[in-house]
Steps between C-alpha positions, in 0.01 A plus 500: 500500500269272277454725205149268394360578832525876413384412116245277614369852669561692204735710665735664300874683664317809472213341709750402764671865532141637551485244809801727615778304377804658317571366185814376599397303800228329339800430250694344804202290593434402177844343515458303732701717784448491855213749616386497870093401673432820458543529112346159446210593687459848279535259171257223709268826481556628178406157363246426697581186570556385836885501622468130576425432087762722402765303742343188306546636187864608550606213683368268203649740257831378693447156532430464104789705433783278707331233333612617172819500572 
């Protein structure tokens, strides 16, 4: 997931467990792994951001990231 989305928030890990994630799945998303609509809609809400920015976000995340390559 894009980490300056959740810095941007001033979210820290510990933030994110309190918004009922374990530590080691907000590890997994961190890292990029597969999670399913209903996880990105509990991040979407932990953020506060609507789901629709956080696709953006990712997706441009991606985009700049092939492009590096």
């Amino acid at each position: 997931m894009n980490q300056s989305l959740q810095a941007a928030r001033k979210l820290s890990q510990e933030d994110m467990i309190s918004y009922g994630f374990s530590a080691r799945h907000w590890q997994m998303i961190e890292a990029g792994r597969p999670i399913t609509i209903v996880t990105l809609l509990r991040v979407s809400d932990a953020l506060e951001i609507p789901v629709e920015q956080l696709i953006a976000s990712v997706s441009h995340h991606l985009r700049k990231r092939k492009k590096e390559e």
